[in-house]
C-alpha positions in Angstrom: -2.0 -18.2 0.7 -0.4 -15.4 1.5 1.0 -13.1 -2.1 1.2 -9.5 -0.1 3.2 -8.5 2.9 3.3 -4.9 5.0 6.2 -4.1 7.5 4.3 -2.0 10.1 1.3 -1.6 11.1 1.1 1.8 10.6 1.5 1.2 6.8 -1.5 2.0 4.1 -0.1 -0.5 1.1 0.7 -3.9 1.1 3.9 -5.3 -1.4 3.1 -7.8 -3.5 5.2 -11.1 -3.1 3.9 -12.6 -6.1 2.1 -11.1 -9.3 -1.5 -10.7 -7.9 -4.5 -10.8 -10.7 -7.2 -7.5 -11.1 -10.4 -9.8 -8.9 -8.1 -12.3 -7.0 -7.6 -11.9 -3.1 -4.4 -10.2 -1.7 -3.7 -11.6 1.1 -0.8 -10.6 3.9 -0.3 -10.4 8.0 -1.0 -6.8 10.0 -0.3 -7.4 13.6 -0.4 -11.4 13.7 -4.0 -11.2 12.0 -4.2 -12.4 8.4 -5.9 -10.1 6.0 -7.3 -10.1 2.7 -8.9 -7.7 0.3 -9.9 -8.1 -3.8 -7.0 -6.5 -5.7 -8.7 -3.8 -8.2 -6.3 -4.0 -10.4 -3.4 -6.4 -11.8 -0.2 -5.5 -9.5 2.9 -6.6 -10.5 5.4 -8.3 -8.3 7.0 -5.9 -5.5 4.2 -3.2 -6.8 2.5 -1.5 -3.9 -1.5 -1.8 -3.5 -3.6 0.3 -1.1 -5.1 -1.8 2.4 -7.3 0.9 2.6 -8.7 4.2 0.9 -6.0 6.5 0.9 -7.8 9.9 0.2 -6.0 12.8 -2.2 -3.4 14.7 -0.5 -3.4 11.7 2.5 0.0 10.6 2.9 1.1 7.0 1.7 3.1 4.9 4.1 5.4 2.7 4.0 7.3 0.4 6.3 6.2 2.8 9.0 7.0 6.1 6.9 5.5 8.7 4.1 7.0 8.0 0.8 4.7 9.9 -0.6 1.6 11.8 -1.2 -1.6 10.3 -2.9 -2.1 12.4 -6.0 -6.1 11.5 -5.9 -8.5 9.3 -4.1 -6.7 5.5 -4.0 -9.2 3.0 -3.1 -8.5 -0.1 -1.0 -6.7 -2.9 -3.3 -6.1 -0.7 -5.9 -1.6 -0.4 -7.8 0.1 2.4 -6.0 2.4 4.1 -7.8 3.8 6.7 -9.8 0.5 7.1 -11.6 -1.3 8.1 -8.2 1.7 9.7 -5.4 3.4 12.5 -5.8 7.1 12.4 -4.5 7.7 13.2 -0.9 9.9 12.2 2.1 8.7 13.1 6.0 10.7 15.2 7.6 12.5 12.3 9.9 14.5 15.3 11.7 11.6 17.1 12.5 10.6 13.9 14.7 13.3 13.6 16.9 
């Protein structure tokens, strides 16, 4: 069943669709392939949790783009949040 869901492939966190229990599966789709990973903590319902180890300083994305910076080491199906990313935007114009 699928309780977690990621906009582009790109991204390093899932959204949880559902509340998703510390030791059950997260489960969501990155490019047409379902993917699942033990959550390490309880993450609450639209929380973010990491699909991969996000090292300190290593941006965290989000529907294709940094919404932050990981404040320390973030390890794969652990709650992202404000406890663990600093506040920062990319720099969309410098992009184009």
């Amino acid at each position: 069943m699928r309780n977690a869901m990621i906009i582009d492939s790109k991204d390093n966190v899932a959204v949880a669709i559902e509340p998703i229990a510390k030791g059950e599966t997260a489960t969501y789709v990155c490019e047409g392939k379902e993917v699942s990973l033990p959550a390490l903590e309880d993450i609450t319902i639209y929380h973010k949790l990491a699909t991969r180890d996000i090292r300190k300083g290593e941006p965290v994305v989000k529907y294709g783009e940094h919404i932050g910076i990981a404040s320390c080491d973030i390890k794969a199906g652990e709650h992202v949040h404000v406890h663990n990313v600093e506040g920062h935007r990319e720099n969309l114009e410098a992009k184009e």
